[in-house]
C-alpha positions in Angstrom: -0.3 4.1 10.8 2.0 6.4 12.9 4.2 9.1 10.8 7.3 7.6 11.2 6.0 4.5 9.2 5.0 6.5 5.9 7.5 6.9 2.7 7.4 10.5 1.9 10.5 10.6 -0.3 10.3 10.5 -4.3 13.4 9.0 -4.6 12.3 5.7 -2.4 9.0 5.6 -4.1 10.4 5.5 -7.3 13.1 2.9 -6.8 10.5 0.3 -5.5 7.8 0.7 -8.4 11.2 0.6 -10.6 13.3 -2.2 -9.0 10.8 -3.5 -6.3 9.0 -6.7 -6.9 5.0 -6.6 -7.1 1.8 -8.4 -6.8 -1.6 -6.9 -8.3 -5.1 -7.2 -8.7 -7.9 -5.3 -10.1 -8.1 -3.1 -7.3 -4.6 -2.6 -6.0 -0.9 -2.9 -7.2 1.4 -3.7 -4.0 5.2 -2.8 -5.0 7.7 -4.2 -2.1 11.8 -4.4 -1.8 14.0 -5.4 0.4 14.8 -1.7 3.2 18.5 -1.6 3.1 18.8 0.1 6.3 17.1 -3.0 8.0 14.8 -1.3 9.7 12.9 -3.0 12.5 9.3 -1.6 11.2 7.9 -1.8 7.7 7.5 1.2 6.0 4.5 2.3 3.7 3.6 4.5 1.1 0.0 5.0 -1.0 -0.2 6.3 -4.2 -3.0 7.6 -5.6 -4.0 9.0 -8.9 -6.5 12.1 -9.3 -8.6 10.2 -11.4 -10.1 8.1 -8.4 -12.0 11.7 -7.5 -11.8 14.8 -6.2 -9.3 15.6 -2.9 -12.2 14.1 -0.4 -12.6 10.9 -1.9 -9.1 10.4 -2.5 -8.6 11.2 1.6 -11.0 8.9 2.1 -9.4 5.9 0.6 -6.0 6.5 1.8 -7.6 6.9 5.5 -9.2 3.5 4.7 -5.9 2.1 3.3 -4.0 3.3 6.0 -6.7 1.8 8.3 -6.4 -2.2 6.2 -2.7 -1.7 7.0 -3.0 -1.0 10.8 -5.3 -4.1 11.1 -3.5 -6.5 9.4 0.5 -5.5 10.2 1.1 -9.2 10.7 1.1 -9.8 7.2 4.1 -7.6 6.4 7.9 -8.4 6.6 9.4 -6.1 8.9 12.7 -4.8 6.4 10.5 -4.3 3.6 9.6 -0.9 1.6 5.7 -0.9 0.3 4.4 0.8 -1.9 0.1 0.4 -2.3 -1.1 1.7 -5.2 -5.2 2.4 -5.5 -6.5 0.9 -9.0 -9.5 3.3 -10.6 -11.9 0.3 -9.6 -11.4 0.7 -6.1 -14.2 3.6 -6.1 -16.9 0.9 -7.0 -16.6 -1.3 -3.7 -17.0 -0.6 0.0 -14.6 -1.0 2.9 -15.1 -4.4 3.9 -14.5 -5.4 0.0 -11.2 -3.3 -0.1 -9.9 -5.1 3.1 -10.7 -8.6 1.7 -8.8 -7.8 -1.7 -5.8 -5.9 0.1 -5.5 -8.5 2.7 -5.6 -11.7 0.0 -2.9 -9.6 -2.4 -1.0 -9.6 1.0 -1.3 -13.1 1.6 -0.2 -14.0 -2.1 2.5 -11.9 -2.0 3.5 -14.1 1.2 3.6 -17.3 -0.3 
């Protein structure tokens, strides 16, 4: 995921969890709306709380977040915000398990 594809302003992260719609499961919550700008790239934020770990593990997901969301860009509308939030569970499976639940949440969110 380059730089310029990352949400780093509050007041966009907070007006898609607020007004954005969202799908979830038991690992992730995925908050999405409609860019206003109509921007010709999606553009992604992850949230993650302090209870997943300490600062290394919580690196570790997002690098393996931002890594499900390079792999799989095709299932992403390209005028949309996204917001991924990390679920506490996340910490009990591996990569491969987080990339199948990220990428069917994705899918369902599609439909």
């Amino acid at each position: 995921m380059k730089k310029y594809e990352i949400i780093k302003d509050k007041d966009i992260f907070t007006d898609v969890i607020h007004t954005g719609k969202f799908n979830r499961n038991k690992y992730f919550v995925i908050y999405y709306k409609k860019n206003p700008n109509n921007s010709s790239i999606p553009l992604f934020g992850i949230a993650i709380t302090k209870k997943l770990g300490n600062a290394v593990t919580r690196n570790k997901l997002k690098r393996q977040t931002k890594n499900i969301i390079d792999s799989n860009k095709k299932l992403f509308n390209n005028d949309n915000f996204y917001i991924i939030m990390l679920r506490k569970d996340v910490n009990s499976i591996n990569y491969q398990e987080m990339n199948n639940y990220l990428v069917e949440l994705l899918e369902d969110k599609n439909e």
